[in-house]
PAVEX-155959 format. One record per residue (C-alpha): x, y, z; residue number from 1. Coordinates in steps of 0.2 Angstrom, whole numbers. Example, Ala and Ser with C-alpha at 12.3 -4.5 7.8 and 13.67 -1.06 7.14 Angstrom:
x y z pos
62 -22 39 1
68 -5 36 2
// end
This chain:
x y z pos
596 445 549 1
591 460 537 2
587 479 538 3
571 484 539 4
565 503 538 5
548 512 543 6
552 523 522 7
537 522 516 8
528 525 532 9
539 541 537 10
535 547 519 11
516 544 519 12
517 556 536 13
526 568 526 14
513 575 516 15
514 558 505 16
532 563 499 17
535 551 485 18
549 541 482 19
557 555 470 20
553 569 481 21
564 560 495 22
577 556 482 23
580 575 476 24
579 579 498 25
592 566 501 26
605 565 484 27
602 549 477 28
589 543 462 29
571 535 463 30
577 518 463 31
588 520 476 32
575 525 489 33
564 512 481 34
579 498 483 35
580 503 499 36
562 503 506 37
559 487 499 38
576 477 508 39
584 474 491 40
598 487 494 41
606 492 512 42
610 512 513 43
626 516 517 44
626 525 535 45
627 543 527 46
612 538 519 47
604 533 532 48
607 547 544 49
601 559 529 50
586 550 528 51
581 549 546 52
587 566 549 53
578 572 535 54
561 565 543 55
567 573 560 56
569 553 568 57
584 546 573 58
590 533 565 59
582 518 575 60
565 527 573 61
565 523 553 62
579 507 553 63
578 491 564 64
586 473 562 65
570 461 556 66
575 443 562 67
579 428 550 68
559 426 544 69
// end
């Protein structure tokens, strides 16, 4: 199983926040949020909480478990 995430999606309904815009919002760098949104890197819980709390979503709003593909 992986972690998937709604990112990009919650950011496009954010006034199109970019990837660095969330980065500065949230503490970590461009490629982190990018690692992220793509499933090459799984965010720590306190990352993800700051994400999703960021958005104003709980955490299963923006995160879910994708099955084995």
């Amino acid at each position: 199983m992986k972690l998937g995430n709604k990112i990009r999606k919650c950011r496009f309904e954010y006034n199109e926040m970019t990837q660095q815009e969330l980065a500065n919002e949230v503490g970590v760098t461009r490629l982190t949020i990018h690692s992220v949104e793509t499933g090459k890197f799984m965010p720590s819980t306190l990352l993800a909480l700051k994400i999703s709390e960021y958005f104003g979503k709980t955490v299963e709003e923006v995160f879910f478990i994708k099955e084995r593909e």
